[in-house]
DRENNU-511985 format. One record per residue: x, y, z of N, C-alpha, C in turn; residue in one letter. Coordinates in steps of 0.001 Angstrom, whole numbers, padded with zeros to 6 digits, always signed. Each point is the difference from the previous one (the first is absolute). Layout:
<pts>
XYZXYZXYZA/...
</pts>
This chain:
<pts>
+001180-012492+028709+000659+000058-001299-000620-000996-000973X/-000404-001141+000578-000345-001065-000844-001437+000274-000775X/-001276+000638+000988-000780+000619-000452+000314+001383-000818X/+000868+000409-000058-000027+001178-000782+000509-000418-001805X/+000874-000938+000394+000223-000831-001642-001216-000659-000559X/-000670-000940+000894-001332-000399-000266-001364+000547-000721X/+000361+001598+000902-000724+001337-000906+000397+000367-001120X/+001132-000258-000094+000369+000879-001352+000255-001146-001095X/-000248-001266+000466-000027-000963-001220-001746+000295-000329X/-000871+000014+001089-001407-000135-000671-000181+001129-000604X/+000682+001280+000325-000073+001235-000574-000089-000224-001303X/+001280-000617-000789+000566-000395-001339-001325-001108-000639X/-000261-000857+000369-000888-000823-000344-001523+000506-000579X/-000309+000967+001385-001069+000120-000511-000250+001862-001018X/+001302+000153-000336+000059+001512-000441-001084-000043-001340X/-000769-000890-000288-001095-000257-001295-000665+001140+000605X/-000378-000019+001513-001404+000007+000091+000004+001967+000370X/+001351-000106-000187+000332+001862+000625+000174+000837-001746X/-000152-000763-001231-000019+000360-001033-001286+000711-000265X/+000186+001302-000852-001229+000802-000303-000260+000174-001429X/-001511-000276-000508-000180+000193-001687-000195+001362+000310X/+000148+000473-001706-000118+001133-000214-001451+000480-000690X/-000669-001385-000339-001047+000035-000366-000823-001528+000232X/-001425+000136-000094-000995-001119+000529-000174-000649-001066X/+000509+000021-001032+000330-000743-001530+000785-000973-000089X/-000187-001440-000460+000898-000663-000235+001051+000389-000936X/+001389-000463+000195+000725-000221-001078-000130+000192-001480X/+000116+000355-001084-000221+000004-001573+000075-001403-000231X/+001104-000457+000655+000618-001238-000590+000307-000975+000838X/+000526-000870+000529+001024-001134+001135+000426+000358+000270X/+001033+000193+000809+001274+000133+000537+000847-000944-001200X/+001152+000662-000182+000890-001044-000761+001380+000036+001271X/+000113+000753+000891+001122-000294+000955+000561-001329+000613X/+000942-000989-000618+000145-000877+000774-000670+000093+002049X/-000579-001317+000016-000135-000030+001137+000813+000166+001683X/+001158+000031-000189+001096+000064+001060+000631+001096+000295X/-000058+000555-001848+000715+001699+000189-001529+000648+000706X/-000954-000240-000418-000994+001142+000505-000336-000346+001419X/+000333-000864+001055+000307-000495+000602+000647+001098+000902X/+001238-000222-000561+001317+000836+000558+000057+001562+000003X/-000691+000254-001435-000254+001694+000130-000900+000466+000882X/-001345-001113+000478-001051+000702+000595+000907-000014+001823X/+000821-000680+000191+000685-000097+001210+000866+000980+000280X/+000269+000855-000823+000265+001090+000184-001062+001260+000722X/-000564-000017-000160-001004+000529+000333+000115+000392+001737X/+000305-001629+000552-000101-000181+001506+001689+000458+000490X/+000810-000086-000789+001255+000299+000733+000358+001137-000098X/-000304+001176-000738-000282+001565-000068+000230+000128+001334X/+001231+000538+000753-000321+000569+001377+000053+001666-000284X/-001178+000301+000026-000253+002020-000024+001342+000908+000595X/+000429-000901+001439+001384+000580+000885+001130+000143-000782X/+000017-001122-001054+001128-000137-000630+000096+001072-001153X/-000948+000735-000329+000154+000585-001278+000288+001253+000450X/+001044+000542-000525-000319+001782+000225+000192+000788-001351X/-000496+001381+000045+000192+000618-001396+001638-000059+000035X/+000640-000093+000342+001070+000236-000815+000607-000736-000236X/-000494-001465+000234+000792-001154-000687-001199-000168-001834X/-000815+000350+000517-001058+000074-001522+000568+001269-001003X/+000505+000699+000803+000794+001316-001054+000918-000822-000515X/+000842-000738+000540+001145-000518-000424-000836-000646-001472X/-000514-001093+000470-000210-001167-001045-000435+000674-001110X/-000690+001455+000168-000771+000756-001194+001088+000531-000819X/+000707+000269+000959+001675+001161-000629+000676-000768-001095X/-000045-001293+000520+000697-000942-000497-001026-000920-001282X/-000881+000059-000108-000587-000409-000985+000028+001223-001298X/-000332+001243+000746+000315+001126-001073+001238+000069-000487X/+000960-000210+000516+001418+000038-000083+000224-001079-001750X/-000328-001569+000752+000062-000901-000897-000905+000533-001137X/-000884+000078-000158-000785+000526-001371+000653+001233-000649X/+000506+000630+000596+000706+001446-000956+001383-000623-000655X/+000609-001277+001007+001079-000517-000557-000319-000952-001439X/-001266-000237+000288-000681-000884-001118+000148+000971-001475X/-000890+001054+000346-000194+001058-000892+001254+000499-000872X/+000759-000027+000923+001276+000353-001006+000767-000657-000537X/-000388-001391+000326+000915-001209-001073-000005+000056-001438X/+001357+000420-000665-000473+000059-001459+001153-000774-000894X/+000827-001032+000840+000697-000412-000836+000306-002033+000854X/+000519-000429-000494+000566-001623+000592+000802+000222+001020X/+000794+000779-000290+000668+000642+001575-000840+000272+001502X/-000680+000717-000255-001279+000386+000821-000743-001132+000538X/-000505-000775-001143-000783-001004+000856+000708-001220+000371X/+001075-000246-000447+000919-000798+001097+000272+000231+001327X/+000520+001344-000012+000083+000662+001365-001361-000639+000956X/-001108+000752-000408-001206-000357+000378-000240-001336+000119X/+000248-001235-000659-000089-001105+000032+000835-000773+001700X/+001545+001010-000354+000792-000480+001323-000551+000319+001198X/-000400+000905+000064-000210+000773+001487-001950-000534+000424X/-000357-000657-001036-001530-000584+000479+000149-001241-000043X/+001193-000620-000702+000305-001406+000162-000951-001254-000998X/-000022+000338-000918-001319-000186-000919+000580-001579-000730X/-000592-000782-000268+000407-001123-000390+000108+000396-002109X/+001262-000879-000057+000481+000130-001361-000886+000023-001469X/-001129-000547+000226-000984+000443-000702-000878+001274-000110X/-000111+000031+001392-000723+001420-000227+000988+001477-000037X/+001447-000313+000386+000944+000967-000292-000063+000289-001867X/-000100-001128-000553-000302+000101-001241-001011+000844-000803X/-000742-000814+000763-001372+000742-000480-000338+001663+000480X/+000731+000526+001439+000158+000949-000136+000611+000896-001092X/+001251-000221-000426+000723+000287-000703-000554+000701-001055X/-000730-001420-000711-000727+000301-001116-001141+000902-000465X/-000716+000061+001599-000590+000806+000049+000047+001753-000127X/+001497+000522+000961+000139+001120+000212+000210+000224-001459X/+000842-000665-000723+000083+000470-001790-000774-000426-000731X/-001038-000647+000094-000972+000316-000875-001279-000077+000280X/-000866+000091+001009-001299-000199+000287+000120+001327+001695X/+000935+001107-000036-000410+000947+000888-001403+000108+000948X/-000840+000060-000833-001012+000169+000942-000973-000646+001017X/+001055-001540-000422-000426-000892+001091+001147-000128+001211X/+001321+000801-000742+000395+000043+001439-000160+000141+001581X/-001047+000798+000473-000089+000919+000820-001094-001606+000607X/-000488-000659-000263-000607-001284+000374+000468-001128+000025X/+001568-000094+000059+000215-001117-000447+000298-000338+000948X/+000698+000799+001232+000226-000410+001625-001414-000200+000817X/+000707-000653+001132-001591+000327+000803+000246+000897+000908X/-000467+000017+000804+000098+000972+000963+000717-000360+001144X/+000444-001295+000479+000855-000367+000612+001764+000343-000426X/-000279-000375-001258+001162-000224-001058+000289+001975+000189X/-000915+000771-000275+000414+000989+000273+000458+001056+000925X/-000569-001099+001374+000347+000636+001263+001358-000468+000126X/+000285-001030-000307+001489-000989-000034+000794+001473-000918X/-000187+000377-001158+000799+000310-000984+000120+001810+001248X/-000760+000337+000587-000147+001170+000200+000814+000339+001440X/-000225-001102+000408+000841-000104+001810+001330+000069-000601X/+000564-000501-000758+001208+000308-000026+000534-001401+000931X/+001510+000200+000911+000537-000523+000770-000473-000174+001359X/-001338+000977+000234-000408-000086+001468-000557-001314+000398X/-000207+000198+001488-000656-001394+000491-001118+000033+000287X/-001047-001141-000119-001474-000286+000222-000513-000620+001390X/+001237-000257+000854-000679+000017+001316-000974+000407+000425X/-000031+001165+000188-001085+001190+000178-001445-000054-000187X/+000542-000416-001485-001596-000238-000925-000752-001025-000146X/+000835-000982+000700-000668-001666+000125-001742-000219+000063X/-000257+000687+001382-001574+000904-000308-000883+000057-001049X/+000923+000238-001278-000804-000144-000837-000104-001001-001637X/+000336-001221+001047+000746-000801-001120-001056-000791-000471X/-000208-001516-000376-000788-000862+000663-000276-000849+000621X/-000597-000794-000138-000050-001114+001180+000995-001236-000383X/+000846+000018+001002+001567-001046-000711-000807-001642+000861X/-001165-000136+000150-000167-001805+000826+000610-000451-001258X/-000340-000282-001787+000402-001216-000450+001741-000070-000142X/+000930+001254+000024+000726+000333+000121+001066-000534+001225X/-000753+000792+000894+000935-000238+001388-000809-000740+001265X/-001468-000699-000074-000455-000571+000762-000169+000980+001108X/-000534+001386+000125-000486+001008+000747-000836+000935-000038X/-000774-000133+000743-000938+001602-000178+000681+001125+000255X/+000753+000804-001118+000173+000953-000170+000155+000247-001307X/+000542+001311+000148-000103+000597-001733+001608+000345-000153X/-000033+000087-001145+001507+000056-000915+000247+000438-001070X/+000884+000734-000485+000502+000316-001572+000294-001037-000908X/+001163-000647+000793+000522-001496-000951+001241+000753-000011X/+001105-000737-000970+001014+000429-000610-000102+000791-001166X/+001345+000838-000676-000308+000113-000760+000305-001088-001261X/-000806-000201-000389+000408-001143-001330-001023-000752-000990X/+000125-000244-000799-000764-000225-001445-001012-000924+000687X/-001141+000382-000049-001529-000633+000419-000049-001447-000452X/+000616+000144-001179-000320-001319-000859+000773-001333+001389X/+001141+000104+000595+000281-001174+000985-001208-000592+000781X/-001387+001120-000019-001210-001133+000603-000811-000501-000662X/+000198+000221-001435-000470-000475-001209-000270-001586+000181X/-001016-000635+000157-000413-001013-000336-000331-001037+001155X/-000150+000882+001159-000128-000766+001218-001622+000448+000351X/-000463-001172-000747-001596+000399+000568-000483-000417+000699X/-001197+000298+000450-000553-000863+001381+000830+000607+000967X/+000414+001304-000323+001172-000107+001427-000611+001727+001117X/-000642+000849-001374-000156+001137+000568+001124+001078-000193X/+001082-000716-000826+001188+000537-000380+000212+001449-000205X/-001173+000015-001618+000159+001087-001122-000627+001389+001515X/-000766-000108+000356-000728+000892+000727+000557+000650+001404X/+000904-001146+000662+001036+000042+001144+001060+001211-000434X/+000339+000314-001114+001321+000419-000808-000429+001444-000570X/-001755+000531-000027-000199+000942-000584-000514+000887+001167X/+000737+000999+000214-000711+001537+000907-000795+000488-000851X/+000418+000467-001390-000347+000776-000687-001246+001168+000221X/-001096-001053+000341-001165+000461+000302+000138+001495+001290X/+000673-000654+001159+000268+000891+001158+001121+001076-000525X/+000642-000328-000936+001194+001014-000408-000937+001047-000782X/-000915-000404-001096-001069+001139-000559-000412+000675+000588X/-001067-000614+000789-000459+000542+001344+000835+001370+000949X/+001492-000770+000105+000443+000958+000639+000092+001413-000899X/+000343-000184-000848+000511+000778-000683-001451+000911-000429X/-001260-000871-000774-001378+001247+000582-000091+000640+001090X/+000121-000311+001409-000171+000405+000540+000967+001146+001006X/+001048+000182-000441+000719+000793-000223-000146+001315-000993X/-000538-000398-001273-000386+001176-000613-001138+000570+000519X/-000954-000171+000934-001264+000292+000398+000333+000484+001149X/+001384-000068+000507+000415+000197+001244-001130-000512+001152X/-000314-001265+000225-000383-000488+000934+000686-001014+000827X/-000858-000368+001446+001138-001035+000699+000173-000982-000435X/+001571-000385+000182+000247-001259+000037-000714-000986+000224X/-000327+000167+001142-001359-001341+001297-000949-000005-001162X/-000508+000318-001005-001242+000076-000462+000552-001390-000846X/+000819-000257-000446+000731-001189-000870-001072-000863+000381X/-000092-000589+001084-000656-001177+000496-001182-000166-000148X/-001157+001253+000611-001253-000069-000643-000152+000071-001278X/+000628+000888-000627+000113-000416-001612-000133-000943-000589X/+001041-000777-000106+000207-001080+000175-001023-001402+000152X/-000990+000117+000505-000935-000444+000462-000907-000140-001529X/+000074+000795-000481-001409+000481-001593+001198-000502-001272X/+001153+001083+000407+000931-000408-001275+000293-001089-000028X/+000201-000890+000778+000479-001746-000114-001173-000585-000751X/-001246-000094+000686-000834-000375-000209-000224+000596-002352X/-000037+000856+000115-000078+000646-001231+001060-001122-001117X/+001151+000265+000359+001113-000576-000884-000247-001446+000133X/+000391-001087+001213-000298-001292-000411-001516-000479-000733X/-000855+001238+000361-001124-000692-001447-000029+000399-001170X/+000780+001296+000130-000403+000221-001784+001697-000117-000766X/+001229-000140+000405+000903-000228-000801+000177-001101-000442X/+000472+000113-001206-000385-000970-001354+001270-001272-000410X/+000657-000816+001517+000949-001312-000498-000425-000840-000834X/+000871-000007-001138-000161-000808-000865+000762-001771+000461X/+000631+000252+001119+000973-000989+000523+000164+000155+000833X/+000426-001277+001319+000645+000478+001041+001092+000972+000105X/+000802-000067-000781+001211+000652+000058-000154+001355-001365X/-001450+000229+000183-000019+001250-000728-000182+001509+000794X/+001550+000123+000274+000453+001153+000636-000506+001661-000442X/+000387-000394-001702-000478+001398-000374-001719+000727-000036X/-000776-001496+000442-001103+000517-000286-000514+000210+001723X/+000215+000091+000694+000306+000878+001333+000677+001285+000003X/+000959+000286-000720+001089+000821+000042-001018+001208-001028X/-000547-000626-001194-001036+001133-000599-000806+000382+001124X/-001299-000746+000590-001035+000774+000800+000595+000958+001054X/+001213-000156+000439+000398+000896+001271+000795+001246-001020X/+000223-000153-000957+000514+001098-001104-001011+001061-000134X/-001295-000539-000148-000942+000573-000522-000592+000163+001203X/-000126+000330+001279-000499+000464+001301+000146+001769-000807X/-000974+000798+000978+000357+001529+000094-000671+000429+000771X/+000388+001638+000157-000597+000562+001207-001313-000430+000741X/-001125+000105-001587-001268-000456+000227-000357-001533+000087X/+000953-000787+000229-000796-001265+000379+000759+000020+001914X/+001285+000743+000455-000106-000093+001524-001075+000955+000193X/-000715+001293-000449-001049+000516+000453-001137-000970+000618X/-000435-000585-001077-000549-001058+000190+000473-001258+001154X/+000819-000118-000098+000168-001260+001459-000047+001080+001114X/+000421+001531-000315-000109+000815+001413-001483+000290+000326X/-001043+000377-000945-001233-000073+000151-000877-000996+000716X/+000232-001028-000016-000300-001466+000797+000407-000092+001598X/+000995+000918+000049+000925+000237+001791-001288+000835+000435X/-000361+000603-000431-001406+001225+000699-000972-000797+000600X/-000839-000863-000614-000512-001098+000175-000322-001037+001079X/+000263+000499+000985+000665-001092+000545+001302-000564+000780X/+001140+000882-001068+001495-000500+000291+000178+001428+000824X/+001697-000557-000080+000169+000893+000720-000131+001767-000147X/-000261+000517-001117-000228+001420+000007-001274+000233+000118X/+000217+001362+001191-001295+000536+000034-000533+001043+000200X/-000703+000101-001173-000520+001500-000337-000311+000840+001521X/+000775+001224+000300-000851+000923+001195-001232+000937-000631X/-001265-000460+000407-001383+001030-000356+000270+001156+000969X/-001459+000654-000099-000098+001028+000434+000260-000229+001521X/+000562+001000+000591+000029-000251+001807-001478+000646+000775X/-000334-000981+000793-001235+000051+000361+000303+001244+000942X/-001037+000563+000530-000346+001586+000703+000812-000234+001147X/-000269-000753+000826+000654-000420+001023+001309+000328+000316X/+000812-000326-001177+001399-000266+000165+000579+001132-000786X/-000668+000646-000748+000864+001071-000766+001282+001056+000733X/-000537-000185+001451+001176+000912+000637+001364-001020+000627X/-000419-001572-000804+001338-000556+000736+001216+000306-001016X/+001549+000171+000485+000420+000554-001149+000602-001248-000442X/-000250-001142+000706+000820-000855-000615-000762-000776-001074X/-001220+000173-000188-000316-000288-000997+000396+000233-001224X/+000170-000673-001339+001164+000066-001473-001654+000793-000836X/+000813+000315-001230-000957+000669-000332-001538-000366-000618X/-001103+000168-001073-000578-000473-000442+000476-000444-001064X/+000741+000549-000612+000081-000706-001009+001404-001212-000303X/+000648+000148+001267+001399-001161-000080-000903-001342+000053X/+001261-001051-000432-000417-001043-000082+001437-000648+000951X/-000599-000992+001250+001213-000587+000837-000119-001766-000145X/+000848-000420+000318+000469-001031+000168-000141-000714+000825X/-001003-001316+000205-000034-000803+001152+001165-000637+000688X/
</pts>
């Protein structure tokens, strides 16, 4: 047992080196990611257990993010986005600023949640046990390698604890997108993890903190994910990872029937 914790702390430690570019190009720019959150997001990476994921806990989180955005969509009065304010638990400023928004700046509504905020608004009363799997990594949190949702409640309470790994401990978001692409593509769950691997790597270098505790500018780059940038982290699995292309079946074997076809693609 003692060696098996031992493994899975160096697992976490060294998850840098299991990160994949998407290209042999440096950066445009620096990294502006505080050092502790990018830290904490790339440690995600290593606690992904593939066993743990199944499609139909990723249907859920997708159901439920669609859910929350159509509830978004139809906010058209102070009534509305209070409601919305209660049930995502939003701190008194930004209940405001919602407000203001749904009556007069509409078309930034539909961005003004994140995608956590909208899986929250979309679950309704259900429970996230289940989905823990796909939370993130709670060490600065709860002093553990595992992953977590959090509570539900106004982000801003980790507001200003830096050096801690805080802001980044507190955000799925990334894995909640994710889920939710990969659900529309109808692919597996398990793929989260190799994914994962390019998309981490992608976001802690190119999203744009202006501050430690600049939440929203995380909350944009995973906004702006789409089909064609998981193509892309799925293109990199061929490679190397775990998907792999079946070629032609050599002469030999054409009469085994258990061979899959030429043109499927399986799963290591």
């Amino acid at each position: 047992m003692a060696r098996r914790r031992l493994a899975a702390r160096l697992d976490v430690r060294l998850a840098d080196f299991s990160l994949v570019r998407l290209s042999s190009r440096f950066p445009s720019r620096r990294p502006t990611l505080d050092e502790l959150d990018r830290r904490v997001l790339i440690e995600a990476v290593a606690l992904i257990e593939p066993a743990s994921l199944s499609d139909a806990d990723r249907d859920t989180i997708a159901a439920a993010i669609r859910r929350g955005r159509a509830r978004m969509d139809a906010a058209r009065s102070p009534r509305d986005s209070a409601t919305i304010a209660d049930e995502v638990r939003l701190s008194a400023p930004r209940r405001t600023l919602l407000s203001w928004t749904v009556m007069h700046d509409p078309g930034q509504v539909a961005a003004f949640l994140s995608p956590s905020e909208l899986f929250w608004l979309g679950l309704g009363d259900d429970r996230v046990e289940a989905l823990q799997a796909w939370g993130a990594p709670a060490g600065p949190r709860l002093g553990c390698h595992c992953l977590q949702f959090g509570l539900r409640r106004p982000w801003e309470i980790i507001a200003g604890r830096r050096n801690a790994g805080m802001l980044a401990s507190a955000f799925p978001d990334l894995n909640l997108r994710l889920a939710e692409l990969l659900s529309e593509l109808r692919l597996p769950a398990a793929l989260l993890g190799p994914v994962l691997r390019s998309a981490t790597l992608d976001f802690v270098n190119a999203v744009i903190s202006r501050d430690p505790d600049d939440r929203r500018g995380l909350v944009v780059f995973v906004q702006a994910l789409r089909s064609e940038h998981l193509e892309n982290y799925l293109a990199l699995l061929t490679t190397g990872g775990p998907l792999v292309p079946v070629g032609t079946v050599d002469a030999k074997d054409k009469d085994d029937p258990g061979l899959p076809g030429t043109q499927e693609v399986i799963a290591r």
